[in-house]
OpenMM code with the backbone's topology and positions (N, CA, C; nanometers):
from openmm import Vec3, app, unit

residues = "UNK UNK UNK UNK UNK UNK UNK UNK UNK UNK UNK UNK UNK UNK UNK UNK UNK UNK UNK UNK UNK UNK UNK UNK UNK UNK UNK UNK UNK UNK UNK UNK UNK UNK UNK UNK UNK UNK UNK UNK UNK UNK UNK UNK UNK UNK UNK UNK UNK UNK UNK UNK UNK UNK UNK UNK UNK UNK UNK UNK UNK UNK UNK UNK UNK UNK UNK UNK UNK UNK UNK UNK UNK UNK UNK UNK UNK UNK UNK UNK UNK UNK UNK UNK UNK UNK UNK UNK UNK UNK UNK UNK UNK UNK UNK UNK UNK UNK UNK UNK UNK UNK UNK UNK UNK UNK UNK UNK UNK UNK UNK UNK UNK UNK UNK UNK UNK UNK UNK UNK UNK UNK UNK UNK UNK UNK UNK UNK UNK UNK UNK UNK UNK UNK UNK UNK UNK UNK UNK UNK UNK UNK UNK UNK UNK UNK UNK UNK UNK UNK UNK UNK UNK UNK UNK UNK UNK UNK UNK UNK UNK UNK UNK UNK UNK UNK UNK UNK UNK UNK UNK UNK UNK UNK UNK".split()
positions = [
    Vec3(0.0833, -0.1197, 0.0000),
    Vec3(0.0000, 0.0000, 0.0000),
    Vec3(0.0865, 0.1244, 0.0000),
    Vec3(0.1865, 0.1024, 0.0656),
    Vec3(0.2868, 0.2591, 0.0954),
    Vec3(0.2608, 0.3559, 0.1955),
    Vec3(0.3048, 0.5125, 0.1665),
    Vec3(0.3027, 0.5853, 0.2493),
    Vec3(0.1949, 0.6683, 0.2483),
    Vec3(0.1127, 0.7022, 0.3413),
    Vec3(-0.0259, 0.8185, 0.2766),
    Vec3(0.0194, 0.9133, 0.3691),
    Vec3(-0.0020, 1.0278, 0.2998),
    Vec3(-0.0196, 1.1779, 0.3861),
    Vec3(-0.1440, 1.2351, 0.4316),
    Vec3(-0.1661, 1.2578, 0.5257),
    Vec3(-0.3045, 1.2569, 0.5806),
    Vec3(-0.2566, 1.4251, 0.6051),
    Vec3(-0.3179, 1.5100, 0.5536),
    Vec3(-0.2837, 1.6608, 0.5590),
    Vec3(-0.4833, 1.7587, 0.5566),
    Vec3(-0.4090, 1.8778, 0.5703),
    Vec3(-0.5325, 1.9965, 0.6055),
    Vec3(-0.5068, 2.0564, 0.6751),
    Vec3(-0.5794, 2.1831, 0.6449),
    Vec3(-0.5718, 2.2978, 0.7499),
    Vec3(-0.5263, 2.2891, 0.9045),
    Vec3(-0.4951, 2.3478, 0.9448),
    Vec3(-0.4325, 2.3938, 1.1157),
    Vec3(-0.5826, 2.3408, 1.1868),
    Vec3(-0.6152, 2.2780, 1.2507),
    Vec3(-0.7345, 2.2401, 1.3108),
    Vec3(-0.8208, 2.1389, 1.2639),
    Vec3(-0.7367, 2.0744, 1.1643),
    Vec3(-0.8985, 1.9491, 1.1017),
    Vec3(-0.8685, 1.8631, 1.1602),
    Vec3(-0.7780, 1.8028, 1.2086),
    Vec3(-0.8212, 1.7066, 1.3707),
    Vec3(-0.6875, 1.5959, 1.3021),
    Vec3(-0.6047, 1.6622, 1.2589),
    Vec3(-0.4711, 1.5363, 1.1772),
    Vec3(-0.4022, 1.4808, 1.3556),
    Vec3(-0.3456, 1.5756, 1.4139),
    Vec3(-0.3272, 1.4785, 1.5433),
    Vec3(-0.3950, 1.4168, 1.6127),
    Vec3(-0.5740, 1.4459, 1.5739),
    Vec3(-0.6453, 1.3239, 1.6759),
    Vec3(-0.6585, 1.2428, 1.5700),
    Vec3(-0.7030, 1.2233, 1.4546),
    Vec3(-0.6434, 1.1190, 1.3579),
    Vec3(-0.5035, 1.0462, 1.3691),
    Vec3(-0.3932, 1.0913, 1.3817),
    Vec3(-0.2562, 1.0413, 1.4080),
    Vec3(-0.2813, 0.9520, 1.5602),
    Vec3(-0.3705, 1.0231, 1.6343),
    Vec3(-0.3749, 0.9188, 1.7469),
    Vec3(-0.4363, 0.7652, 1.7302),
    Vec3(-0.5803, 0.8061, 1.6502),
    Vec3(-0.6213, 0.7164, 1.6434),
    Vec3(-0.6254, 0.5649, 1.5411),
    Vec3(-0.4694, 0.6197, 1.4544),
    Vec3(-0.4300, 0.5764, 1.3867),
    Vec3(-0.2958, 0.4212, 1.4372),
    Vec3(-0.3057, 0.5115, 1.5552),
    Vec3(-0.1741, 0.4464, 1.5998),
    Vec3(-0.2307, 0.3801, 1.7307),
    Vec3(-0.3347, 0.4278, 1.7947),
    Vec3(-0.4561, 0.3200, 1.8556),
    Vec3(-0.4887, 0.1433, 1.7869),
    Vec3(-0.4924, 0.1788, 1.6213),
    Vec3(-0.5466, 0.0772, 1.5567),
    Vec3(-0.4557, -0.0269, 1.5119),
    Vec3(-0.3133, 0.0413, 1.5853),
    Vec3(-0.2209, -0.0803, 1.5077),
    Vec3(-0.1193, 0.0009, 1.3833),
    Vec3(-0.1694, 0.1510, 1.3560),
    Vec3(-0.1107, 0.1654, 1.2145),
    Vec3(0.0642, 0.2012, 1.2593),
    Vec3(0.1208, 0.2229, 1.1614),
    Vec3(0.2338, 0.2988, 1.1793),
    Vec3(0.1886, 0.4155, 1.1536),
    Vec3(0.1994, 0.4934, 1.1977),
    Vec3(0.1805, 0.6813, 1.1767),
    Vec3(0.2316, 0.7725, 1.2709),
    Vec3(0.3318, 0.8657, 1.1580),
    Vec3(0.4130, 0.9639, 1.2239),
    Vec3(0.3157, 1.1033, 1.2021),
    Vec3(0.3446, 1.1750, 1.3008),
    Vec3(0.3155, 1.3392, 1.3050),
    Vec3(0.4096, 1.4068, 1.2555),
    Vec3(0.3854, 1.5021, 1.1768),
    Vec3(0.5180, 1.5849, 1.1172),
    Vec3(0.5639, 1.6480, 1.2269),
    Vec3(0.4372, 1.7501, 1.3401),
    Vec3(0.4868, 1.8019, 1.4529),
    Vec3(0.4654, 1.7379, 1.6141),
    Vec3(0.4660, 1.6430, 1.5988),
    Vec3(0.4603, 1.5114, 1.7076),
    Vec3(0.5841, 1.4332, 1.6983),
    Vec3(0.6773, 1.4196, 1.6174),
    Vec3(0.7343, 1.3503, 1.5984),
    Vec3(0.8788, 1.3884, 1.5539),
    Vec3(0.8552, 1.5577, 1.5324),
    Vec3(0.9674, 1.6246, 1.5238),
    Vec3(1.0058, 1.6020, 1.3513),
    Vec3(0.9542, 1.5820, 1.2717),
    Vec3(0.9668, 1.5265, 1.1234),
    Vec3(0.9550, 1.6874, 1.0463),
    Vec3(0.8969, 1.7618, 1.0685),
    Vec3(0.9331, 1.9017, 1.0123),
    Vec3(1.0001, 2.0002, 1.1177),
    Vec3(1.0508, 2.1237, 1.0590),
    Vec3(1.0785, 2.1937, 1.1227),
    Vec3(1.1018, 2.3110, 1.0443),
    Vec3(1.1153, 2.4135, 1.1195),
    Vec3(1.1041, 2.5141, 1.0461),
    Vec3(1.2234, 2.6305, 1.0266),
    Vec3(1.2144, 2.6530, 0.9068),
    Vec3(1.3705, 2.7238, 0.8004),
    Vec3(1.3666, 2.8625, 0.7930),
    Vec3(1.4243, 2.9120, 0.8053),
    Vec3(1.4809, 3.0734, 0.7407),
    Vec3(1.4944, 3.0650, 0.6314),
    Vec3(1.3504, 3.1379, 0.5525),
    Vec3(1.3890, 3.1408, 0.3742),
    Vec3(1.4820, 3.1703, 0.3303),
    Vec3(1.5782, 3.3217, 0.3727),
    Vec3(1.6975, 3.3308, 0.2537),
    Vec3(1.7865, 3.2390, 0.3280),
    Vec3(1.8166, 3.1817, 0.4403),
    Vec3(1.9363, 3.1072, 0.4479),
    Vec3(1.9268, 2.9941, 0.4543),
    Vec3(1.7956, 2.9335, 0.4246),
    Vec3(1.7679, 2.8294, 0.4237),
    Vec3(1.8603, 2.6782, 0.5893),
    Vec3(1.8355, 2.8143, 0.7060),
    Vec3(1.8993, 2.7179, 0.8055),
    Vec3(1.7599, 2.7188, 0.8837),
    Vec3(1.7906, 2.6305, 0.9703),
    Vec3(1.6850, 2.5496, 1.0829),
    Vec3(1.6922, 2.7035, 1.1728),
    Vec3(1.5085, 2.6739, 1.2070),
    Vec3(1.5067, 2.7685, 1.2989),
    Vec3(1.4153, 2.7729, 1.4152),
    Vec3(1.4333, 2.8261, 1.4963),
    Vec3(1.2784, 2.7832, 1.6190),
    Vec3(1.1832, 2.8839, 1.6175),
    Vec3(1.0662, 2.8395, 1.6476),
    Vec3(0.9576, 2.8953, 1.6037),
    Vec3(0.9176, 2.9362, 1.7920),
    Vec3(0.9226, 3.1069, 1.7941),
    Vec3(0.9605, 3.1560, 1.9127),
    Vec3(0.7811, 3.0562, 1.9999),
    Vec3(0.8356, 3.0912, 2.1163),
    Vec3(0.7702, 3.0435, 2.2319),
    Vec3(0.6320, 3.1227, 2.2236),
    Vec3(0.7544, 3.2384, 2.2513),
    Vec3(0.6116, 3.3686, 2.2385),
    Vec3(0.4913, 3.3628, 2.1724),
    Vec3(0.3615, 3.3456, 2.1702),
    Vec3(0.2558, 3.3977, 2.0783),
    Vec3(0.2904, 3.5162, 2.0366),
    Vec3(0.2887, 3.6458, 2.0819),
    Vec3(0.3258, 3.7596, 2.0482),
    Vec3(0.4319, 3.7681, 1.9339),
    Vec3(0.5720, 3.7286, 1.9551),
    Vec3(0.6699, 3.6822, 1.8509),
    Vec3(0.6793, 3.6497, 1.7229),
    Vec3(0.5378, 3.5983, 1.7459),
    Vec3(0.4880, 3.4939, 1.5855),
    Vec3(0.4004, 3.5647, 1.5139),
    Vec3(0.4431, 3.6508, 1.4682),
    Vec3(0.3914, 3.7724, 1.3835),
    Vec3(0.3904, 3.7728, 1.2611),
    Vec3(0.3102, 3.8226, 1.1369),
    Vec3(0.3279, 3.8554, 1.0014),
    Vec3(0.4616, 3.8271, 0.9648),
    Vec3(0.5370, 3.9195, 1.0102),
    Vec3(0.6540, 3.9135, 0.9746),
    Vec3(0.7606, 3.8054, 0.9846),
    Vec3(0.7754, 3.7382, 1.1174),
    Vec3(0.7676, 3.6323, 1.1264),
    Vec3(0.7571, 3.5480, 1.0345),
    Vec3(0.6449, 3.4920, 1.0030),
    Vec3(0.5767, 3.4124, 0.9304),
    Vec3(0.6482, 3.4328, 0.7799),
    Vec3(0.6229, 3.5233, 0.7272),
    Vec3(0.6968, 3.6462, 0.5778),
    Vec3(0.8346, 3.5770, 0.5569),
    Vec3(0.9216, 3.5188, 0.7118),
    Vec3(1.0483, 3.4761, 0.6562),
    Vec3(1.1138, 3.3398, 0.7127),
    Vec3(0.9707, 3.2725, 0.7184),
    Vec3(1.0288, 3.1194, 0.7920),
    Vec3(0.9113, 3.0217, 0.6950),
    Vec3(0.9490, 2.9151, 0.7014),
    Vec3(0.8451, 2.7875, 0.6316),
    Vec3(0.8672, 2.6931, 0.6838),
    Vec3(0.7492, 2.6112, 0.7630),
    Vec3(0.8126, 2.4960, 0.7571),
    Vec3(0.7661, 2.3915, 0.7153),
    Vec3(0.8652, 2.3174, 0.7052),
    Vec3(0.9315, 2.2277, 0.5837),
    Vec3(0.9144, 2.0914, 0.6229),
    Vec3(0.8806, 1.9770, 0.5467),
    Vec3(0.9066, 1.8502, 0.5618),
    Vec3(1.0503, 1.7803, 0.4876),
    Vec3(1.1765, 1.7716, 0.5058),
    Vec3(1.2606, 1.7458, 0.3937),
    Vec3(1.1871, 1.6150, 0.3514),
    Vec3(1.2202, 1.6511, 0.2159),
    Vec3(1.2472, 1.5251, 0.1146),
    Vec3(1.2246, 1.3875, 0.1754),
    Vec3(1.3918, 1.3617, 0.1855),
    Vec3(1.4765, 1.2892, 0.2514),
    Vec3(1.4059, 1.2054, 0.3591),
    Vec3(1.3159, 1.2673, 0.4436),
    Vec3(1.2807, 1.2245, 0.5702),
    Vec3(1.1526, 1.1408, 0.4993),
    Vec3(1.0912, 1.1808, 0.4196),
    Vec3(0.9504, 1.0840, 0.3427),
    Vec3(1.0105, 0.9923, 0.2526),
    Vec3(1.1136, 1.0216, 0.1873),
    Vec3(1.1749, 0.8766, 0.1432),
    Vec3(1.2306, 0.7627, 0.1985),
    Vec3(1.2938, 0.8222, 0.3095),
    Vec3(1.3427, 0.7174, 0.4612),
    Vec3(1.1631, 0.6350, 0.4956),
    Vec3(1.0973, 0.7278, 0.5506),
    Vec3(0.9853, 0.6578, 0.5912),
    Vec3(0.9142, 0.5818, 0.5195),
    Vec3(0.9264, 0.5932, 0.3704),
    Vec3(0.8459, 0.5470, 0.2546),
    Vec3(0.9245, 0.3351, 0.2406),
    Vec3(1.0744, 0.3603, 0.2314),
    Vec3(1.1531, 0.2700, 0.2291),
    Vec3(1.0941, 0.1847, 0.3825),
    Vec3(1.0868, 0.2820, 0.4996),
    Vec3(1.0634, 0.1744, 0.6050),
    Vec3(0.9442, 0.0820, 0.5495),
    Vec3(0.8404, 0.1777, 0.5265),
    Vec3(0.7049, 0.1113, 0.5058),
    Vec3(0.6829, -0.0438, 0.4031),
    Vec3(0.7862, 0.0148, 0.3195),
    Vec3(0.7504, -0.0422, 0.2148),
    Vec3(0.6293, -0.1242, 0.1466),
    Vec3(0.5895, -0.2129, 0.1328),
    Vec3(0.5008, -0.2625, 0.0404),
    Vec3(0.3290, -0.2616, 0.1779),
    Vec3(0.3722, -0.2474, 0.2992),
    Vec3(0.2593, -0.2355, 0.4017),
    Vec3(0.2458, -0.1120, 0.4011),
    Vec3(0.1274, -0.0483, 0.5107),
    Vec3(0.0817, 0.0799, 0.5098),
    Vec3(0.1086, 0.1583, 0.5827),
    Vec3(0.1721, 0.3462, 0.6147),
    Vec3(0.2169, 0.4010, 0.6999),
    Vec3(0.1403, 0.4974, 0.6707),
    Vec3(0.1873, 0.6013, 0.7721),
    Vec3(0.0999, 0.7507, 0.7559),
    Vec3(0.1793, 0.8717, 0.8459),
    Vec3(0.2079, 0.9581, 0.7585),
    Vec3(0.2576, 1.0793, 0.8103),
    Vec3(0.1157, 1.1934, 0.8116),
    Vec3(0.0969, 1.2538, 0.9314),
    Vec3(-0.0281, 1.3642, 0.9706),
    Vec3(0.0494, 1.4555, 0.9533),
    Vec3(0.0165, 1.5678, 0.9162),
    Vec3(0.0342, 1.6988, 0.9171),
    Vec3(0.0540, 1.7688, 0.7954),
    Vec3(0.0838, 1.8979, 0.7832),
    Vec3(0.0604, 1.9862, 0.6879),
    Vec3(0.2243, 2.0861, 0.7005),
    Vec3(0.2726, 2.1050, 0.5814),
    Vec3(0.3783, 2.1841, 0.5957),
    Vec3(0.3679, 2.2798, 0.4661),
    Vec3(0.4521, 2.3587, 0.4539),
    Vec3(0.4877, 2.4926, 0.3529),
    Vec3(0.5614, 2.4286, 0.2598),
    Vec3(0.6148, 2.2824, 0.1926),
    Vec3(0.6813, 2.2354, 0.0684),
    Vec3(0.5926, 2.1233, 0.0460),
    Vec3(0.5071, 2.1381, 0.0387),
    Vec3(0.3800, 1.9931, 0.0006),
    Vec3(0.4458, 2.0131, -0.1129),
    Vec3(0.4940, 2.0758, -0.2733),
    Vec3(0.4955, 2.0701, -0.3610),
    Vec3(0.6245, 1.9828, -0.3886),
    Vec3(0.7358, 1.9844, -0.2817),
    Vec3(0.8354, 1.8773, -0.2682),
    Vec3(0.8360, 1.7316, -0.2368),
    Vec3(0.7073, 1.7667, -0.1793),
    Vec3(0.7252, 1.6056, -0.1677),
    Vec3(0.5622, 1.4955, -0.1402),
    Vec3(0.4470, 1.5738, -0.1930),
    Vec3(0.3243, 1.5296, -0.2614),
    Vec3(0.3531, 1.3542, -0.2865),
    Vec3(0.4643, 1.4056, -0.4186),
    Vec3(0.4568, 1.2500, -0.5180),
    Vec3(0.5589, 1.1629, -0.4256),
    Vec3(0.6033, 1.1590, -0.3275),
    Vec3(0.6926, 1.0702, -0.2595),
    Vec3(0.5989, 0.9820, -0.1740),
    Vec3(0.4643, 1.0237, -0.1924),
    Vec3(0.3856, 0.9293, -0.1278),
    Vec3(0.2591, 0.8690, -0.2297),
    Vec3(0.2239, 0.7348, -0.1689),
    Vec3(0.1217, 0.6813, -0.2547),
    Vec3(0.0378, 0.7179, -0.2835),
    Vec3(0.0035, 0.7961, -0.1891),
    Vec3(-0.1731, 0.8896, -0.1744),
    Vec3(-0.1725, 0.9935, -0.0656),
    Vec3(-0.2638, 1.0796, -0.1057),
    Vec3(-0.2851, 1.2041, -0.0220),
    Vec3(-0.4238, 1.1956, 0.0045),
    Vec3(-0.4879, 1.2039, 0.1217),
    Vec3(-0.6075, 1.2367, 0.1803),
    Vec3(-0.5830, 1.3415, 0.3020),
    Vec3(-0.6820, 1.4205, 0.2526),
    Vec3(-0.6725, 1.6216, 0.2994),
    Vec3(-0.8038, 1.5990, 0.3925),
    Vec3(-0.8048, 1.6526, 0.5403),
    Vec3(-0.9020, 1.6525, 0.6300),
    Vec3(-0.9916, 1.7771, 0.6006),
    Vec3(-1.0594, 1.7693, 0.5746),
    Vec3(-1.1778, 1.8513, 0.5489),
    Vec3(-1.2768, 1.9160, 0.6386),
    Vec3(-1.2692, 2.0472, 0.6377),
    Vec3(-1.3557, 2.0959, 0.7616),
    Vec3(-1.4361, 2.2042, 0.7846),
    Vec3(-1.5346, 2.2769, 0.8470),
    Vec3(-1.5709, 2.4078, 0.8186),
    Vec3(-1.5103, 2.5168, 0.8948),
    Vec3(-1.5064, 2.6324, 0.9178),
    Vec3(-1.4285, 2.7518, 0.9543),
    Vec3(-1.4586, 2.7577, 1.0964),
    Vec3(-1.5653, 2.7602, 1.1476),
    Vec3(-1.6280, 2.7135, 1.2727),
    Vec3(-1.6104, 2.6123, 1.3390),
    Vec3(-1.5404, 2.4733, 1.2825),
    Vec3(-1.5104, 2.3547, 1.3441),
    Vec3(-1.3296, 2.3909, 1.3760),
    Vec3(-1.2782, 2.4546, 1.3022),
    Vec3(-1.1335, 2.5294, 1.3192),
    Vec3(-1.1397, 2.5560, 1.4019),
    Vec3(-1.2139, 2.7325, 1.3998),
    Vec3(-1.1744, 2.8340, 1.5050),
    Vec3(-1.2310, 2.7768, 1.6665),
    Vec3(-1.3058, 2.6549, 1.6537),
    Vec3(-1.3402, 2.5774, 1.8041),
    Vec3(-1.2170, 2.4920, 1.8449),
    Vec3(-1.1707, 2.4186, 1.7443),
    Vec3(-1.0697, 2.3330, 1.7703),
    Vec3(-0.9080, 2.4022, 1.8434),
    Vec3(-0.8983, 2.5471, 1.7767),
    Vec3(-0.8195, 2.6160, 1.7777),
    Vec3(-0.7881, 2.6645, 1.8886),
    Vec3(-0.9250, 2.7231, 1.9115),
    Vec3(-0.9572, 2.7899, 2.0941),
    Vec3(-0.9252, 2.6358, 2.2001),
    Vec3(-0.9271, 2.5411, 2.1678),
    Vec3(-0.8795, 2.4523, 2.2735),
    Vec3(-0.7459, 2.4252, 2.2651),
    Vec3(-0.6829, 2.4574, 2.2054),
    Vec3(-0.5054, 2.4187, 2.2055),
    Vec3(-0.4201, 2.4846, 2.3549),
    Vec3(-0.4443, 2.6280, 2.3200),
    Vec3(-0.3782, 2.6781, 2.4681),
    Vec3(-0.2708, 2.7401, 2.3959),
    Vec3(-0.1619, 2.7719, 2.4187),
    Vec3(-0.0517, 2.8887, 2.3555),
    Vec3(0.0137, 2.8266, 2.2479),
    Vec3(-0.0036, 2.6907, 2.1819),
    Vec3(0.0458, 2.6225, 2.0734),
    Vec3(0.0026, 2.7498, 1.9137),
    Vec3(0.0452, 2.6565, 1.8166),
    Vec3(0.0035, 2.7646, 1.6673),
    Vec3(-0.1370, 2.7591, 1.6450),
    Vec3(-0.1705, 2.8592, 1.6471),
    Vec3(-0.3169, 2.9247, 1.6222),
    Vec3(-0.3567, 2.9522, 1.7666),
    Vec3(-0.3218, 2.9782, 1.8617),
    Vec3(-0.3042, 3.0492, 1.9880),
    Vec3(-0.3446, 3.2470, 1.9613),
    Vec3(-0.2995, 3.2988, 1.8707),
    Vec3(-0.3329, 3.4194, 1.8598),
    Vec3(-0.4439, 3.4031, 1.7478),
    Vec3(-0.4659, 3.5202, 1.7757),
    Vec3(-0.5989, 3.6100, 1.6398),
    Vec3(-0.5293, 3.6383, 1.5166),
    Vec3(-0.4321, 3.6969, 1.5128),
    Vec3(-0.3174, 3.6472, 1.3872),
    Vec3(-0.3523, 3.5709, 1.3158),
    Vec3(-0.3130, 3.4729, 1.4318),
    Vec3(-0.2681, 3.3181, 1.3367),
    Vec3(-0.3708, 3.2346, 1.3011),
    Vec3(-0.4792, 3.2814, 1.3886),
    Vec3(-0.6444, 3.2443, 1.3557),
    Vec3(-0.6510, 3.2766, 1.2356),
    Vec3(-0.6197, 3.4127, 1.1745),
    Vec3(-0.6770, 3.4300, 1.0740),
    Vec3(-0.5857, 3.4198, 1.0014),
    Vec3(-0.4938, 3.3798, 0.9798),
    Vec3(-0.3829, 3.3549, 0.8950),
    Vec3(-0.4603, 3.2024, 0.8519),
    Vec3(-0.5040, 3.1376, 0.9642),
    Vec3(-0.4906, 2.9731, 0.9531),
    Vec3(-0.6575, 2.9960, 0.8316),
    Vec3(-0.7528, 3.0509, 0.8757),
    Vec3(-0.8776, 3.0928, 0.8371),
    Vec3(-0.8425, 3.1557, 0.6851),
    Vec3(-0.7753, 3.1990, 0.6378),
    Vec3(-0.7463, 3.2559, 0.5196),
    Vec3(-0.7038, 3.1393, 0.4644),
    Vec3(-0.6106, 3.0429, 0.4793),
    Vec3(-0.5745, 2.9573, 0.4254),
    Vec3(-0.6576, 2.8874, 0.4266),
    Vec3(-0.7449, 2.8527, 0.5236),
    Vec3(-0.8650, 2.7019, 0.5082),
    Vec3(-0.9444, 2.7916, 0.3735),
    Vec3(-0.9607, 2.8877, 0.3672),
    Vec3(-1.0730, 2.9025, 0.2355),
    Vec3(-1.0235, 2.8581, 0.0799),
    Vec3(-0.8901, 2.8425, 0.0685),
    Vec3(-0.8754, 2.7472, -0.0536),
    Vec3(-0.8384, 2.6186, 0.0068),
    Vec3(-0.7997, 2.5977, 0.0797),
    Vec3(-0.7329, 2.4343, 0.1264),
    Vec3(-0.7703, 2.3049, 0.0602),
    Vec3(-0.9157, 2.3131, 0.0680),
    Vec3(-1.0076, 2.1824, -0.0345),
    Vec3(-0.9463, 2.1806, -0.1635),
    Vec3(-1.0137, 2.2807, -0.2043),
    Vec3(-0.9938, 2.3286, -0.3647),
    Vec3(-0.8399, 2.2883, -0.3873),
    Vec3(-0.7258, 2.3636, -0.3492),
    Vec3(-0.6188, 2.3177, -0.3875),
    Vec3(-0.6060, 2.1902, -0.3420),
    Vec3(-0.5799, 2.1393, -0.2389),
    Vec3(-0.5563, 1.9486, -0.2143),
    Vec3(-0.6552, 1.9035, -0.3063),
    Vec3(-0.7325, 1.9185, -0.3566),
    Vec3(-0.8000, 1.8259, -0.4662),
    Vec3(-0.7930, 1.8457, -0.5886),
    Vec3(-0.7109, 1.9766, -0.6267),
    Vec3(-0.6558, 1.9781, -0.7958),
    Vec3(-0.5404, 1.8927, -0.7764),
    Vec3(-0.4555, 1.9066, -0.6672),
    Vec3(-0.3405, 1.8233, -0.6616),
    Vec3(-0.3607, 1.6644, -0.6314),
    Vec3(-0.4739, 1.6429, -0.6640),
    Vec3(-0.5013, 1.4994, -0.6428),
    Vec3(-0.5237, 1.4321, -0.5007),
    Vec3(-0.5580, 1.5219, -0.4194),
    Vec3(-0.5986, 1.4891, -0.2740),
    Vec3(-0.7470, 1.4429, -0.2453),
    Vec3(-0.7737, 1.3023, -0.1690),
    Vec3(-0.8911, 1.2871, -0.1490),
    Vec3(-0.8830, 1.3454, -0.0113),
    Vec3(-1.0355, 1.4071, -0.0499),
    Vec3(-1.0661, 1.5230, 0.0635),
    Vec3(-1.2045, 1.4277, 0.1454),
    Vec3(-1.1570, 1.4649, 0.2893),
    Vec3(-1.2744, 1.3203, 0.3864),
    Vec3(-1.3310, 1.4296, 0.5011),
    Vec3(-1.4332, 1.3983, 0.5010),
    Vec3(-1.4774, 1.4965, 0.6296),
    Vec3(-1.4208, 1.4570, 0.7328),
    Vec3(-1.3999, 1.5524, 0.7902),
    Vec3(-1.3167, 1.5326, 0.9524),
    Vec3(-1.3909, 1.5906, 1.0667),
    Vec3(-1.5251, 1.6220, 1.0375),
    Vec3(-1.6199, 1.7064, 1.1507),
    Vec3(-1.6754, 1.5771, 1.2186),
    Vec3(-1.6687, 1.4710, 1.2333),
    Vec3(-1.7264, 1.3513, 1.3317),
    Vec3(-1.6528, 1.3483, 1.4390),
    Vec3(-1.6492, 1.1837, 1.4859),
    Vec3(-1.5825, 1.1741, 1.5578),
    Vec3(-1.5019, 1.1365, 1.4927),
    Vec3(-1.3862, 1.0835, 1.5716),
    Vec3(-1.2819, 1.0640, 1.5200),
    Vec3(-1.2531, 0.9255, 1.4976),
    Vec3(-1.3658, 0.8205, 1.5520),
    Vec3(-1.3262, 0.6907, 1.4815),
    Vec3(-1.4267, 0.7348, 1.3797),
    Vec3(-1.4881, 0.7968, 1.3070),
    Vec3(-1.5758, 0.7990, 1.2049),
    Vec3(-1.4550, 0.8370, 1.1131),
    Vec3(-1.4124, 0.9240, 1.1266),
    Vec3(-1.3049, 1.0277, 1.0595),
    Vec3(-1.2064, 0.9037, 1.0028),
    Vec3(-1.1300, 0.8578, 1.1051),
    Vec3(-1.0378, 0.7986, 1.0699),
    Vec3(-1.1113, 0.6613, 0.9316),
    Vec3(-1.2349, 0.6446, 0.9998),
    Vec3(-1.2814, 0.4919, 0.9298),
    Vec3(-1.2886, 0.5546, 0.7607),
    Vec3(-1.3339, 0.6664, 0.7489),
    Vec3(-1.3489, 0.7404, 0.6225),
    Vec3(-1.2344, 0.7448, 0.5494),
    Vec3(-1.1147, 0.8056, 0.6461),
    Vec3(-0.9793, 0.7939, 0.6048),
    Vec3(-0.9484, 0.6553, 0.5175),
    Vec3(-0.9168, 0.5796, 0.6312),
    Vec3(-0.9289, 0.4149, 0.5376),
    Vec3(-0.9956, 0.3436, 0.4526),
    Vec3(-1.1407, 0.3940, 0.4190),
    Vec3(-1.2043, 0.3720, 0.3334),
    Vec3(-1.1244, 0.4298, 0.1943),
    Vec3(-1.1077, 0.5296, 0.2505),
    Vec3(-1.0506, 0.6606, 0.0874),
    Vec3(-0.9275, 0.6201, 0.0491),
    Vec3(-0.8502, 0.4942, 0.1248),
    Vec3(-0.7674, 0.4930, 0.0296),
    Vec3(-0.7659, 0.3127, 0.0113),
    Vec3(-0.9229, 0.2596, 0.0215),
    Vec3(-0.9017, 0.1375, -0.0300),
    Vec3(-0.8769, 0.0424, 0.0950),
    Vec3(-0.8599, 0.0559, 0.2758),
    Vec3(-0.8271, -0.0283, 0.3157),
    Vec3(-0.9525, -0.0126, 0.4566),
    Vec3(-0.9786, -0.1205, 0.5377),
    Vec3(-1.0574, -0.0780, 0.6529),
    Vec3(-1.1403, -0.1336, 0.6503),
] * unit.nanometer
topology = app.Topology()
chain = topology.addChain("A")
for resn in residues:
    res = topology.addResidue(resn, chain)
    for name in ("N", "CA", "C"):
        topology.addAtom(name, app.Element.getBySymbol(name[0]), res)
């Protein structure tokens, strides 16, 4: 089966999916659970930390950091998996690097209101400010649309989360 990327917006529930993934027996990594992305300084392209502060994490901010899944790290995991099934959760700023390094993409799907609830329960993590609310909220309004020109099956993620996940596995043929 290979590697699937289970991706979407800041709030469609990819770490309670990643949990309940790994409840069921699966292999599945978190990009930010697991330390598998991290995040870069565009012009110097070096590793960088993404301040503590809410306050810190500003426009500007944001304007000169991405973060990144390398390559490298989905081809390692792809090789572990090999011909059985794995799953990396999360969402990063080079999906366009590394999309095709996996077998399939399924994008969590959600409404703006199921976000900004999910969001308000985190506590000082990303999407902690009004900023980044609406930073994250600007981006969910194409999120579908693009993951599904790029060939992403898009699954509702507003259930629970063994519903969610069972949908997940349906969408790519296994479950």
């Amino acid at each position: 089966m290979g590697l699937i990327y289970v991706t979407g917006a800041s709030g469609a529930g990819k770490s309670t999916v990643l949990g309940e993934l790994r409840r069921r027996g699966f292999v599945a990594h978190g990009t930010d659970e697991d330390g598998l992305a991290r995040w870069y300084e565009n012009s110097t392209h070096r590793e960088a930390s993404m301040p503590a502060d809410p306050d810190r994490r500003d426009d500007d901010w944001y304007a000169h950091h991405t973060y990144r899944l390398p390559p490298d790290t989905v081809r390692r995991l792809a090789a572990e998996v090999g011909d059985d099934i794995g799953f990396v959760c999360g969402t990063v700023g080079n999906d366009n690097e590394i999309w095709d390094l996996f077998t399939s993409v399924v994008s969590l799907s959600v409404d703006a209101t199921t976000i900004r609830r999910r969001l308000g329960a985190r506590g000082d993590g990303f999407g902690s400010t009004e900023a980044e609310v609406r930073r994250i909220l600007a981006w969910h309004k194409n999120v579908d649309a693009d993951n599904a020109r790029f060939g992403a099956v898009l699954v509702d993620a507003t259930g629970p989360v063994s519903e969610v996940v069972d949908r997940v596995l349906a969408s790519i043929g296994t479950g």
